[in-house]
N, C-alpha and C positions, 0 to 999 in steps of 0.2 A: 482497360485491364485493372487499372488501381481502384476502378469502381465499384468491381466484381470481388473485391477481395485477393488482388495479384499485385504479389511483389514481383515489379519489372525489372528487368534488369538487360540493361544495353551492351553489346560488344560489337566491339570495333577493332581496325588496326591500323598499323602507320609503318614506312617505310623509314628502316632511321639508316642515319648517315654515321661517320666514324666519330663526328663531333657532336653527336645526338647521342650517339649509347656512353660518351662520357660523362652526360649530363642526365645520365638517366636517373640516380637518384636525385636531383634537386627538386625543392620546394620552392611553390612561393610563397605569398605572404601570410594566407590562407590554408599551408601547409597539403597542399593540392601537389601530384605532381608538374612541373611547368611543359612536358611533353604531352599532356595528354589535355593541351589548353586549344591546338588547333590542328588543322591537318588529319584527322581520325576520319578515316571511311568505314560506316557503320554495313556491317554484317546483318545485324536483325536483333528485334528488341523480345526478350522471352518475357512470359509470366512464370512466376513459380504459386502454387498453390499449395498454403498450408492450413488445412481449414481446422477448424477447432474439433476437441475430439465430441462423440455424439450427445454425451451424456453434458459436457457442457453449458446447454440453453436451462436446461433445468436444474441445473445444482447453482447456477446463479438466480433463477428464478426462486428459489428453495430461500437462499441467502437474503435474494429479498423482502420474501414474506416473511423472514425472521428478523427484519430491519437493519441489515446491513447493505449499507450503499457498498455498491461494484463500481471500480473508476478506472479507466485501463487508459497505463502510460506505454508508449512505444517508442521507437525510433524509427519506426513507418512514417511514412507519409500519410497527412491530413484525412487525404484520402481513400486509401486504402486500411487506414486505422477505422475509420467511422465506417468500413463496408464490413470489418470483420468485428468490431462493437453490434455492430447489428443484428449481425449473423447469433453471437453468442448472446441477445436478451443485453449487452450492457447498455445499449446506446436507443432511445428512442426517437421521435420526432422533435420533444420539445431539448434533445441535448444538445451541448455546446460543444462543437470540438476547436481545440487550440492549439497552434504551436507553440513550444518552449520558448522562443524571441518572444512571441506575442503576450502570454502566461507570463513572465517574468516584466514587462512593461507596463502589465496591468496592476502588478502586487508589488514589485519590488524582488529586491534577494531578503534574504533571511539578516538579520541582527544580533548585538548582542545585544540585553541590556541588562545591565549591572544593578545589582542591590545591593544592600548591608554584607551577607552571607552569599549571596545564589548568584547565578548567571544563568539568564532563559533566552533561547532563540525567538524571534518576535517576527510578523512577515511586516515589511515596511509601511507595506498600504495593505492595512489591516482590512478599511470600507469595501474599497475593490475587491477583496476577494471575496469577503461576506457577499456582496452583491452576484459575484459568479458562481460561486462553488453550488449550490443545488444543483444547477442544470451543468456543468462542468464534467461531463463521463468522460469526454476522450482528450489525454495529451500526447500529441504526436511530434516528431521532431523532438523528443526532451534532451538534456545533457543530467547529471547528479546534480549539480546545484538544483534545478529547476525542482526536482522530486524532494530532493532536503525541504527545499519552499514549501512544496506542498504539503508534507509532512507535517512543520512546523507551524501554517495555519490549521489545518483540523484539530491539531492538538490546544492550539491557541481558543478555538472555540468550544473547546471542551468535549469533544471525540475522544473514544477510544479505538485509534486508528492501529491497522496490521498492512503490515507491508510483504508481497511477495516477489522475490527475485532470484536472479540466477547468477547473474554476473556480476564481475567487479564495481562495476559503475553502480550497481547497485547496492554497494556495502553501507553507504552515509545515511539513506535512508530507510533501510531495514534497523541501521540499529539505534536512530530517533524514534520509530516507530515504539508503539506500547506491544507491539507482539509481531517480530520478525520470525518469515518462513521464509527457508531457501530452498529449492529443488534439492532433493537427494541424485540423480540419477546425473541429470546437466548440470548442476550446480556449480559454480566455480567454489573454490576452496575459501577463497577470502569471505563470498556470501556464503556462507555455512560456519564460520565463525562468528559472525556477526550475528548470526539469528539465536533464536530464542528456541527454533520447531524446525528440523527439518522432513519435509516430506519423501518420506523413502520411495514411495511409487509415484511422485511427480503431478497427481491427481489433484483437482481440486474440491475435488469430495470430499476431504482431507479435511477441507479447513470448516466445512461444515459440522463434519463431526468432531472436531475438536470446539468449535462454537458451543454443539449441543452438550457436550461435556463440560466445559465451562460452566455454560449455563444451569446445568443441573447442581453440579458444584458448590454453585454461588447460591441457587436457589435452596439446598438443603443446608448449607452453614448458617444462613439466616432464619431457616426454622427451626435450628437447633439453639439459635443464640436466642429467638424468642422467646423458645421452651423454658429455657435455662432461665431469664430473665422475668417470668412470669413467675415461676415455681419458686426462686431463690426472694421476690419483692413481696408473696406469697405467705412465706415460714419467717421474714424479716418483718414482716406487721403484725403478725400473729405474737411473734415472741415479743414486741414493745411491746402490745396491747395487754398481753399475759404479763408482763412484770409491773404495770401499772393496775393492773384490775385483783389480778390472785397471787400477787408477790410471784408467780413463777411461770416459766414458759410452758407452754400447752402441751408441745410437742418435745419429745425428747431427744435426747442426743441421736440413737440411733435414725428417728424419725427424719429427721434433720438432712444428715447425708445420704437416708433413701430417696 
């Protein structure tokens, strides 16, 4: 099931006694309940299927021929994460999928480290991660810390990383990120503070056209600053050149600010 892309999920029951249902909130160490450690006679194990919506394979495909890497964190299992990375264009043959235990033993946690003025999060085993993250698409099993990690190396390497989430756990690192989205519609309240962009129709189409806006954005400020920069370097050599050659600038005042 978890192969196909199915989140399973098992039910069972148990016979409790008068001194079992007073014990029924305890934990143990593991914060597990201690009832549901032995004794459970299983019912039957379901798949739930949630498969990505249609337009998905190709708005990451989109994403990628615009050079933005897609790396999908979960809290699925290994393998049911890497059947629905698949499904959606993230995950190819040459990808890596990781657990959060596994992911955090290879890098470390996050750091501080301290300068004169600043404090910057650093990931501990900076080589380690350099050496995984290309092929690195799927992390399964993660906790917040792990994601903060992740966060904090892309940006270490000099990415301009966007984070998308929905829930709480995912507050830390939407708002390390350089451009946090939260779902509008699922959204928890804490992720929609934290973000930078929230998506009102939950799409991720969304973040492509908000990519191609950017990009034009940035694309046309820089043809304006070069404009500006050429014309202004332009009327500023002309006017030395005019007060060393004819005592007076060429061009006149109005010229000037036309």
């Amino acid at each position: 099931m978890a192969g196909q892309g199915l989140r399973t999920v098992g039910i069972a029951f148990k016979d409790l006694t008068e001194d079992e249902m007073e014990k029924l909130n305890e934990l143990d160490e593991n914060e597990n309940p201690v009832l549901e450690k032995n004794e459970l006679n299983l019912i039957g194990i379901f798949g739930i299927c949630d498969p990505p919506r249609d337009e998905v394979p190709d708005t990451i495909q989109a994403l990628k021929n615009a050079q933005i890497k897609v790396k999908m964190i979960t809290g699925d299992i290994p393998t049911t994460a890497l059947a629905i990375a698949r499904r959606a264009g993230i995950a190819d043959e040459n990808s890596i999928t990781m657990t959060g235990d596994k992911f955090r033993n290879e890098v470390g946690s996050s750091a501080r480290l301290e300068g004169k003025n600043m404090k910057n999060d650093i990931v501990a085993n900076f080589e380690n991660f350099i050496r995984i993250i290309d092929h690195l698409d799927v992390l399964a099993r993660i906790a917040p810390a792990e994601k903060y990690t992740l966060v904090t190396g892309l940006k270490q390497m000099g990415s301009t990383v966007a984070v998308v989430g929905d829930g709480a756990n995912d507050e830390p690192a939407i708002k390390k990120a350089n451009i946090g989205f939260a779902m509008g519609i699922a959204g928890n309240e804490l992720a929609k503070s934290a973000a930078d962009i929230i998506l009102l129709d939950n799409n991720l189409g969304s973040i492509l056209k908000a990519a191609k806006w950017g990009r034009s954005i940035n694309d046309n400020v820089k043809k304006f600053i070069q404009f500006q920069l050429t014309v202004n370097l332009v009327a500023v050599t002309l006017a030395i050149v005019g007060a060393f050659t004819i005592k007076q600038s060429p061009l006149s005042a109005t010229q000037l600010l036309w």
